[in-house]
C-alpha positions as CSV (number, residue, x, y, z in Angstrom):
1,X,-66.3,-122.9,34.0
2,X,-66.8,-119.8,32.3
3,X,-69.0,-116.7,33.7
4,X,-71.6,-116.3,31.4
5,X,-71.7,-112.2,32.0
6,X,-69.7,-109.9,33.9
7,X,-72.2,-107.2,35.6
8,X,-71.0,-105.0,33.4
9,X,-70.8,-106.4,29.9
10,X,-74.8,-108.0,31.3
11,X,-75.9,-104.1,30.9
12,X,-73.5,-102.8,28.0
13,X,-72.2,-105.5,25.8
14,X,-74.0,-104.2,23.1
15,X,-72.1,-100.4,23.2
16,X,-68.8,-101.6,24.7
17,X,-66.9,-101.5,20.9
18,X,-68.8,-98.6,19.7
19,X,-67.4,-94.7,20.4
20,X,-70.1,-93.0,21.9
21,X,-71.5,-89.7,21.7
22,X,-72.3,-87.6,25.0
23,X,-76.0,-87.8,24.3
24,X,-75.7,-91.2,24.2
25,X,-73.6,-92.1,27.2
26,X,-76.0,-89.9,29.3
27,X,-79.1,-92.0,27.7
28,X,-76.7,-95.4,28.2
29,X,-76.1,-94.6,31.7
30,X,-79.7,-93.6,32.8
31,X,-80.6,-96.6,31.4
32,X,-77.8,-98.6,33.4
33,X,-78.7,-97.7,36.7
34,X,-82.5,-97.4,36.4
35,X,-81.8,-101.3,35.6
36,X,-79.7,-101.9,38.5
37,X,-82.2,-100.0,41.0
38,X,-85.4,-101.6,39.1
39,X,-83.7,-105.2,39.9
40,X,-83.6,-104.5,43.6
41,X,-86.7,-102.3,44.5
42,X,-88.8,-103.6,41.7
43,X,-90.5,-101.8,38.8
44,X,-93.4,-99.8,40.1
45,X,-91.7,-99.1,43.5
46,X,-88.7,-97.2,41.5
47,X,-89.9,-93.5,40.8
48,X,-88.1,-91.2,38.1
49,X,-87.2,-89.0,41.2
50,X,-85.1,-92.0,42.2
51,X,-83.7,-92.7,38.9
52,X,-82.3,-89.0,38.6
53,X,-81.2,-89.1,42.0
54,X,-78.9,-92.4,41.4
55,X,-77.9,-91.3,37.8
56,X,-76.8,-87.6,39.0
57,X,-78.5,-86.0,35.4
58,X,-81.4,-83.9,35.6
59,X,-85.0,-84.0,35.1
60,X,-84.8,-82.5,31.5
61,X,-81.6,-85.1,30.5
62,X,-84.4,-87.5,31.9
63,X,-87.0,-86.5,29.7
64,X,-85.0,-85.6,26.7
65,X,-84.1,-89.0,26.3
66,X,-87.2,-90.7,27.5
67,X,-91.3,-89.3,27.5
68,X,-91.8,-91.1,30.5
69,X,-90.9,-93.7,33.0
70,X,-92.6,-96.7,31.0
71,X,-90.4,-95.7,27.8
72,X,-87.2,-95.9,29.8
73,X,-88.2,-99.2,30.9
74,X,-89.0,-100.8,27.0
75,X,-85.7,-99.4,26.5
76,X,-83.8,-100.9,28.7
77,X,-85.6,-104.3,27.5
78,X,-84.9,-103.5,24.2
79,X,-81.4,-102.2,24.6
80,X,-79.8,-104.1,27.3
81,X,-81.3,-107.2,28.2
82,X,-82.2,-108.2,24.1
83,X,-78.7,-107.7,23.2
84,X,-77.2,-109.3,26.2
85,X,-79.0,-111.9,25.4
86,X,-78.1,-112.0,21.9
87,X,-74.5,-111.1,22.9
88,X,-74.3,-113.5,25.9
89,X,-76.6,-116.6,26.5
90,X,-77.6,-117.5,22.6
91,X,-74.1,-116.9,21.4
92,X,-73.1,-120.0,24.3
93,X,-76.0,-122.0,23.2
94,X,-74.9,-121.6,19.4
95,X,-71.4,-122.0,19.8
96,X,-71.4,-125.2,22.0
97,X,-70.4,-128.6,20.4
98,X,-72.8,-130.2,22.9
99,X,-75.8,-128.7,23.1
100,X,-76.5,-130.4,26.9
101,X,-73.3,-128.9,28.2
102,X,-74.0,-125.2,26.4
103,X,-77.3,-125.5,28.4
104,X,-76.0,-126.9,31.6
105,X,-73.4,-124.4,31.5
106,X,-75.4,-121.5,30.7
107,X,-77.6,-122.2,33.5
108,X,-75.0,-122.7,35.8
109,X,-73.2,-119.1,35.0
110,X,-77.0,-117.8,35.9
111,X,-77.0,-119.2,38.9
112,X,-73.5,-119.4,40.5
113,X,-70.8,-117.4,38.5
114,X,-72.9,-114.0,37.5
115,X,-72.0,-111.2,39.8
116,X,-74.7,-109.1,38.7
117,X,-77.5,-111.4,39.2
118,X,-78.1,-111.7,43.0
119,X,-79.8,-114.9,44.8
120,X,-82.2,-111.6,46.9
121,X,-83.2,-110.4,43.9
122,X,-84.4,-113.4,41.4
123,X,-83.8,-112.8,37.8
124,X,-84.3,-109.5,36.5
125,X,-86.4,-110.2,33.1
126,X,-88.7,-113.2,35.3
127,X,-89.1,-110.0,37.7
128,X,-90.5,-107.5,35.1
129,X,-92.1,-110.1,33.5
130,X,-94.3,-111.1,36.8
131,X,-94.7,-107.6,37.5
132,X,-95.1,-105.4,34.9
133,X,-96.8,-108.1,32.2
134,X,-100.6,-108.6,33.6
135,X,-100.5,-104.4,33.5
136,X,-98.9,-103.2,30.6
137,X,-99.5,-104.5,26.8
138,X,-96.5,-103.4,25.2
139,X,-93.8,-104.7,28.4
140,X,-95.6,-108.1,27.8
141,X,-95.0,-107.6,24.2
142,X,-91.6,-106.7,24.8
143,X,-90.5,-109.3,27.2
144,X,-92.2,-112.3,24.9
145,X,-89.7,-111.7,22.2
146,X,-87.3,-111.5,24.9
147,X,-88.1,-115.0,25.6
148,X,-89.5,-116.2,22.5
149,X,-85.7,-115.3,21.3
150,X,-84.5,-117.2,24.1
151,X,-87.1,-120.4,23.5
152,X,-86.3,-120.2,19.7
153,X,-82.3,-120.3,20.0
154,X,-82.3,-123.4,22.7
155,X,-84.8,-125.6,20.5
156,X,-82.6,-124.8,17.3
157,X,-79.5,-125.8,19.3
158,X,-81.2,-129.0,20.6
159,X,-82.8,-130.1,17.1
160,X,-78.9,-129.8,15.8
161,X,-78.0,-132.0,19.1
162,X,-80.1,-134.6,17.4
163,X,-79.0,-134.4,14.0
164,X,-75.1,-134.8,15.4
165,X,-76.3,-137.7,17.3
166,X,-75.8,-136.1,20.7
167,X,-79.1,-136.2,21.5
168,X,-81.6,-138.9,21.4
169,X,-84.0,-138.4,18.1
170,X,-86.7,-138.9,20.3
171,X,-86.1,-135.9,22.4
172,X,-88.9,-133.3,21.9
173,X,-86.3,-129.9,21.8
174,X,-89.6,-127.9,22.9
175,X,-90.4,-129.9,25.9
176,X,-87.0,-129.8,26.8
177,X,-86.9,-126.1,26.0
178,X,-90.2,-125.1,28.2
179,X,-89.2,-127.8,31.0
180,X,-85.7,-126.5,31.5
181,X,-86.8,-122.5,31.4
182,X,-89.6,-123.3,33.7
183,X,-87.1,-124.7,36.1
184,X,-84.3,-121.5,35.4
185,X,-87.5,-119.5,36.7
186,X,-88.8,-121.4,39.3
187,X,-85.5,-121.6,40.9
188,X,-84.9,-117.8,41.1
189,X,-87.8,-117.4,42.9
190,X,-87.1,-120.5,45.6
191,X,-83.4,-118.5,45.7
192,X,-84.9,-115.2,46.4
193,X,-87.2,-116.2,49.1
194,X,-84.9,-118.3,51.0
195,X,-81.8,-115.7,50.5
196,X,-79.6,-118.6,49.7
197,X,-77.9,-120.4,46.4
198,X,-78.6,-124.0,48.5
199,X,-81.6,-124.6,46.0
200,X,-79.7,-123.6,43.3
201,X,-77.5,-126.5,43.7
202,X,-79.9,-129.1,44.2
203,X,-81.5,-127.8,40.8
204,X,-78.3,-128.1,39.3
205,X,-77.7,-131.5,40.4
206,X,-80.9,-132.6,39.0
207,X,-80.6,-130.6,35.7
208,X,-77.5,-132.1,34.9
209,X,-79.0,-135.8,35.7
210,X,-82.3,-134.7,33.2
211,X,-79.9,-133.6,30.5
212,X,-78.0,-136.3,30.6
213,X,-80.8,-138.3,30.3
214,X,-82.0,-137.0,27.0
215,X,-78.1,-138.6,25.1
């Protein structure tokens, strides 16, 4: 089964065919490993201090790039993880003959094959998301399209399931849509509190009996 994102291409699939200019690598790799620190301390426990220290640039690369802490981290919801998901997860759903398999096997790369994406950590958007949305207007704003995009894409794929006749044309494709996100969620959290994938793979056995379900 494939790997649905290297931990690379998950932070820079977007830039990887484009030549870039210093400015912009600078901004790209701020951007980088503020991500990769933010998914392991958490949002609010990650200070700009730390973000220079990891990145090596200097306070004024910092803020020549970004105003403040809360613009670097729009942008790296807006610049990585929207076009990794445009890049990555919808381009599986869109491309798959079988829409159950596309979503079983996305969900499956989440969970198993990703190196980026560790059990101890959850998943990083569901993080920011729980964290950052209750306090700040524009991240919820920003991380609704995120999955709005992601709810969209996987009911459009499910509704064509049904006109193939891979899917039963009783199947509500937005019921599936919420129940099977909810679960993606849920699970990363069970995951992260018990340090283990062993609740990923009862989730996956049961997903794959619930999709198959809906033929």
């Amino acid at each position: 089964m494939k790997t649905v994102l290297s931990a690379r291409s998950l932070l820079t699939k977007c830039l990887t065919d484009k030549k870039m200019k210093k400015a912009d690598a600078t901004k790209l790799n701020i951007l980088e490993k503020a991500f990769e620190l933010i998914y392991i301390k958490g949002y609010q426990a990650t200070s700009i201090d730390d973000i220079i220290a990891t990145t090596n640039v200097t306070k004024g690369a910092f803020y020549y790039h970004f105003k403040n802490k809360d613009e670097m981290g729009l942008s790296i919801i807006n610049e990585l993880l929207k076009p990794t998901l445009t890049g990555g997860f919808i381009g599986l759903l869109q491309n798959g003959e079988d829409p159950l398999n596309a979503i079983y096997d996305l969900i499956y790369g989440l969970l198993i094959e990703n190196e980026f994406l560790k059990v101890e950590y959850g998943c990083p958007a569901s993080n920011l998301t729980h964290e950052m949305s209750p306090l700040s207007e524009d991240f919820n704003n920003a991380l609704n399209e995120l999955t709005e995009q992601w709810i969209k894409t996987m009911i459009e794929s499910i509704e064509l399931g049904k006109h193939n006749g891979v899917i039963r044309a009783d199947v509500d494709a937005m019921q599936v849509t919420m129940f099977v996100m909810s679960g993606y969620w849920g699970i990363r959290n069970f995951g992260k509190l018990s340090k283990s994938k062993e609740a990923y793979v009862f989730f996956l056995k049961e997903l794959r009996i619930y999709l198959e379900n809906l033929r």
